[in-house]
N, C-alpha and C positions, 0 to 999 in steps of 0.2 A: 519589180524584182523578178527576177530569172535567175535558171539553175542552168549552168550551161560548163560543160566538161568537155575537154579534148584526148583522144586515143590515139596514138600512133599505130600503124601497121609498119610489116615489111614490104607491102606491095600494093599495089590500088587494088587489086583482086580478094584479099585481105580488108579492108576496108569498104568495098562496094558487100561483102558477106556479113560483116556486119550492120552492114547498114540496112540491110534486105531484116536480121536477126531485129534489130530496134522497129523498122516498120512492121513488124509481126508483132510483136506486143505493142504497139501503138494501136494495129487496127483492132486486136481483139478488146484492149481497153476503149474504142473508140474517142483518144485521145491522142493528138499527132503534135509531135514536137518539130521544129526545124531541124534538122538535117542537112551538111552541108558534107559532102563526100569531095576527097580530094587525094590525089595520089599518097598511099602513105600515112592518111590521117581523115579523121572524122571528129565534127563539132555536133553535140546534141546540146538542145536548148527548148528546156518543158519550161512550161508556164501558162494558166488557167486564164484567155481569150477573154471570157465571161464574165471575171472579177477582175483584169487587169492586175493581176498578181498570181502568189504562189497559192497552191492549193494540196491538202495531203497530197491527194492523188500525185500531182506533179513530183513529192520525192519520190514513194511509191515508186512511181516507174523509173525514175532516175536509179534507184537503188536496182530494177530490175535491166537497166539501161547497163550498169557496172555487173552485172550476172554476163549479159550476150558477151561483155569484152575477155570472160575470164577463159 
């Protein structure tokens, strides 16, 4: 299982800022989700490597994931 949400931007510029915003609370969580930046849009996808599944943590920063977008 994976948590995995997509964001529209109006512009890759917009999107690559976010995307820099989610790897800043990834690294301070020392917890890195996939990240896939694209003109206009960004997919995030947490999920715990270690247990092959979900793990608080993993909403946790999903929910902090939905803060960088606001």
């Amino acid at each position: 299982m994976k948590l995995s949400r997509s964001f529209k931007f109006r512009d890759f510029a917009s999107a690559l800022a976010f995307t820099q915003g989610v790897g800043d609370i990834a690294e301070q969580a020392g917890h890195h989700p996939v990240i896939v930046t694209e003109w206009g849009k960004a997919t995030v996808t947490w999920w715990s490597h270690a247990i092959k599944g979900l793990h608080l943590n993993d909403f946790i920063l999903a929910a902090r994931t939905d803060e960088v977008a606001e």
